[in-house]
C-alpha positions in Angstrom: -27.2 0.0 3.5 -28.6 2.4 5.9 -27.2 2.9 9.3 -28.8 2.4 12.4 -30.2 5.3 14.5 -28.9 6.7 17.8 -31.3 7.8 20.3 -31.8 11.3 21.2 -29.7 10.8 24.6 -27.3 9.3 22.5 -26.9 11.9 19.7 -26.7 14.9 22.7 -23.6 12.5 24.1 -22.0 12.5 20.7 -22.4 16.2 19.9 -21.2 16.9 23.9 -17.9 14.4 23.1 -17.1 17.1 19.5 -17.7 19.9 21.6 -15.2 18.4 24.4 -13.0 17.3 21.6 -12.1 20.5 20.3 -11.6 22.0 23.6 -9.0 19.5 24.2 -7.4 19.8 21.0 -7.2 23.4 21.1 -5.5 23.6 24.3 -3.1 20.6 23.8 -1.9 22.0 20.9 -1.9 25.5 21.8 0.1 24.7 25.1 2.5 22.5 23.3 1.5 19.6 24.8 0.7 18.0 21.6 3.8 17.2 19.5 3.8 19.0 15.9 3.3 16.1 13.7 -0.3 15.8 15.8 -0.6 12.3 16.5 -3.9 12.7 18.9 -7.9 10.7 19.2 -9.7 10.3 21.9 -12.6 7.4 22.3 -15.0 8.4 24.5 -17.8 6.0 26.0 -21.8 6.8 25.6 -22.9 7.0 28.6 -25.4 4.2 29.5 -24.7 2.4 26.3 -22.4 0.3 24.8 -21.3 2.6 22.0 -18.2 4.7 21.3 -17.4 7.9 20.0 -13.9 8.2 18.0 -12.7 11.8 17.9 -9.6 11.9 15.7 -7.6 15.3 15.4 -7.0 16.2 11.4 -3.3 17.4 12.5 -1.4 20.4 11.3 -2.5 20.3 7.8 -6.1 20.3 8.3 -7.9 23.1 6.7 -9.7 23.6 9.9 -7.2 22.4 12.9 -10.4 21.9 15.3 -12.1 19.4 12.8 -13.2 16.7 15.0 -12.9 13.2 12.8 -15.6 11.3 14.5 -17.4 7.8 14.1 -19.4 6.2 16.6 -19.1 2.4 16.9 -20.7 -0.1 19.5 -18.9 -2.3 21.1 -20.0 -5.7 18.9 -18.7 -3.9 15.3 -21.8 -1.8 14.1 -21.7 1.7 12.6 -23.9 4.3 13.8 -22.0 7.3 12.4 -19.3 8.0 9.4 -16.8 5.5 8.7 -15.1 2.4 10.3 -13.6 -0.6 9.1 -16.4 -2.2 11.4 -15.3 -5.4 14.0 -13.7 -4.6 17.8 -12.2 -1.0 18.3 -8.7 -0.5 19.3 -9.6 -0.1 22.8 -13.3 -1.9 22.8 -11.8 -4.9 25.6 -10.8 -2.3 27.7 -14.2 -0.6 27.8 -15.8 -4.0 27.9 -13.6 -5.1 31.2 -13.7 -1.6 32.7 -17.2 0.1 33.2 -15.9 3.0 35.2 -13.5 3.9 32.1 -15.4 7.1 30.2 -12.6 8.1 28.3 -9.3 6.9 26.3 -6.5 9.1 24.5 -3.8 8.0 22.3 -1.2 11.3 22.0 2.3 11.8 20.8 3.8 14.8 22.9 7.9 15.8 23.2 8.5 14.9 26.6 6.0 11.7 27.3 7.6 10.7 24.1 11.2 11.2 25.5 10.3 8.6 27.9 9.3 6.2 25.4 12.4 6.7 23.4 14.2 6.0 26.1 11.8 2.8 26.8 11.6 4.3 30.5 8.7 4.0 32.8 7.5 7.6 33.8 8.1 7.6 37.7 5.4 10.6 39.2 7.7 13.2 40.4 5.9 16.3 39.6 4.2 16.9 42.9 0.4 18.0 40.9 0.5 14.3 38.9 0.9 12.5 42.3 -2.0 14.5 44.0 -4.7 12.9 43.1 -3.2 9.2 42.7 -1.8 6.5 44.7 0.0 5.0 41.6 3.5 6.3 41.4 4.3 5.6 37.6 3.3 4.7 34.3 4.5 1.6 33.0 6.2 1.0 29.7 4.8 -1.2 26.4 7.7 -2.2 24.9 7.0 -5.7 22.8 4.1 -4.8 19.9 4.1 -8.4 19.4 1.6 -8.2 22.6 -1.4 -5.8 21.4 -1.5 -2.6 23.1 -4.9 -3.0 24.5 -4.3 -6.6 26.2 -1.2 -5.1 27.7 -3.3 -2.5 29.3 -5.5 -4.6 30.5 -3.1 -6.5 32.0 -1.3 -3.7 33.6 -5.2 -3.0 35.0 -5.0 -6.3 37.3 -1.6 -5.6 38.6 -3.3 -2.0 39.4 -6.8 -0.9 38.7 -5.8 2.8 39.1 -2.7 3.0 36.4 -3.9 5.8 34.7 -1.9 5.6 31.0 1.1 3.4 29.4 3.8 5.0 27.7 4.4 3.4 24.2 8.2 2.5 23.8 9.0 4.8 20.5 6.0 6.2 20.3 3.7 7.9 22.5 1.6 7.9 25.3 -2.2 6.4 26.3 -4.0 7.4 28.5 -7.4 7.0 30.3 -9.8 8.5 32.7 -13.0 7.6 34.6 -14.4 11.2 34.6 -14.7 12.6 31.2 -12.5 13.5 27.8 -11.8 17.1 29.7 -10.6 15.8 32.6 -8.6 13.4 30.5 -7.0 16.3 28.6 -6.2 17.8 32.1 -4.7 14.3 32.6 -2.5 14.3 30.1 -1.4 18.0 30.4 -0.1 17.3 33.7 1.7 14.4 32.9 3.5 16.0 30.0 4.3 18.5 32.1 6.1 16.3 34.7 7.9 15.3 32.1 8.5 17.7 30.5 10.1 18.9 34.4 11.9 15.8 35.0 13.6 16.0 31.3 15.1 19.5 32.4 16.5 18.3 35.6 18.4 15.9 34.4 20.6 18.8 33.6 20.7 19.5 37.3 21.5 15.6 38.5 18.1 14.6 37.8 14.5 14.7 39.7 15.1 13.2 43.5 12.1 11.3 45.1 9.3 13.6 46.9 10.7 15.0 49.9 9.3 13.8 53.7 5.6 14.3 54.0 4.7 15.4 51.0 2.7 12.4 50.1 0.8 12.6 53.7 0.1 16.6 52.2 -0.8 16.2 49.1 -3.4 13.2 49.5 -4.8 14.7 52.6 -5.3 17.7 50.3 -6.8 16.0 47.6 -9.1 13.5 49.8 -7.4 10.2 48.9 -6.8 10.0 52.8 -8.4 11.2 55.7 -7.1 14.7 57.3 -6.1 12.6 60.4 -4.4 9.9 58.7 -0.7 9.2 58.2 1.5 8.5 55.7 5.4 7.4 55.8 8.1 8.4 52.7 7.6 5.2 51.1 3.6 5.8 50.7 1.8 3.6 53.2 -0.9 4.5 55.1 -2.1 4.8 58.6 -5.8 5.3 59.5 -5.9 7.0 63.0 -6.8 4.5 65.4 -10.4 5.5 67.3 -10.2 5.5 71.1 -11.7 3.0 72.6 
């Protein structure tokens, strides 16, 4: 049986989504960021459409490490490109329930996956993760009895801007609303906070951002106007105009 064809917009997404792919996976795994055993896809949205792209990493025994594994799915089951055992994706319900979502990762990396050993929450206290956020952690999936995605999307209506979930004795995921490079940058980061926060435990362990650096950072990044205040404990205050 033949499979239905993508339109040209379409096909230019997919080939766009490879090309991003293998970006992503050569710097993750080039900066360490992805762990050796290369646990690592990304599903990426078609713009405009409701079909996804699965880009799946062939890990450290492919014959060529920046093979993109890819199969494009819509969201109600149907195969437009190479193989899937067909019905709902993974992470189809979170597309569904979350238009602005482009772009989901699931990656295994050392220090993201310390946290999830240790079934800990990953509290943002690498200054460049907390930048361009108001959340302040990532929370933890711990009982697989619950399925990952419903979790997530349960997380989502406690906070619509959680950004990931570490996976108790796994991994990471991850999402994005601006792309699958941006994602990567995403993830970089966080890996690197942890990987920060791992070390200083050696030293008596991260201590909370120090006074103003909240009011700083999100007046540099345009979270909050350049007038506007913000105390330790993150809550803000718009300037008041004069009357």
């Amino acid at each position: 049986m033949s499979q239905p064809a993508l339109s040209a917009a379409a096909l230019e997404a997919v080939l766009q989504a490879q090309k991003d792919a293998r970006k992503a996976f050569r710097v993750l795994r080039e900066t360490r960021t992805l762990s050796a055993s290369g646990t690592l896809s990304f599903t990426h949205r078609i713009p405009g459409e409701e079909i996804l792209v699965n880009l799946g990493y062939t890990g450290p025994w492919g014959d060529d490490l920046d093979e993109v594994r890819t199969s494009v799915v819509g969201f109600d089951g149907t195969v437009y490109l190479g193989k899937s055992p067909g019905g709902e994706g993974r992470y189809t319900k979170l597309f569904r329930e979350h238009p602005d979502v482009t772009t989901i990762s699931h990656i295994h990396t050392p220090y993201l996956g310390a946290y999830a050993q240790a079934h800990s929450k990953l509290p943002f206290l690498y200054v460049p993760v907390q930048r361009h956020r108001f959340v302040r952690e990532l929370p933890v999936y711990i009982d697989r009895r619950q399925a990952e995605v419903d979790f997530i999307v349960e997380q989502l209506k406690v906070d619509s801007e959680i950004p990931g979930i570490v996976e108790a004795n796994g991994g990471a995921t991850i999402w994005g609303k601006k792309g699958l490079i941006a994602l990567a940058d995403s993830i970089l980061l966080l890996e690197e906070g942890a990987y920060f926060q791992v070390l200083a435990t050696g030293l008596g362990g991260s201590q909370p951002l120090g006074p103003g650096v909240l009011q700083q950072q999100w007046r540099m990044s345009g979270l909050v106007p350049r007038n506007a205040t913000v105390d330790q404990d993150g809550r803000i205050h718009q300037p008041v105009a004069a009357e």
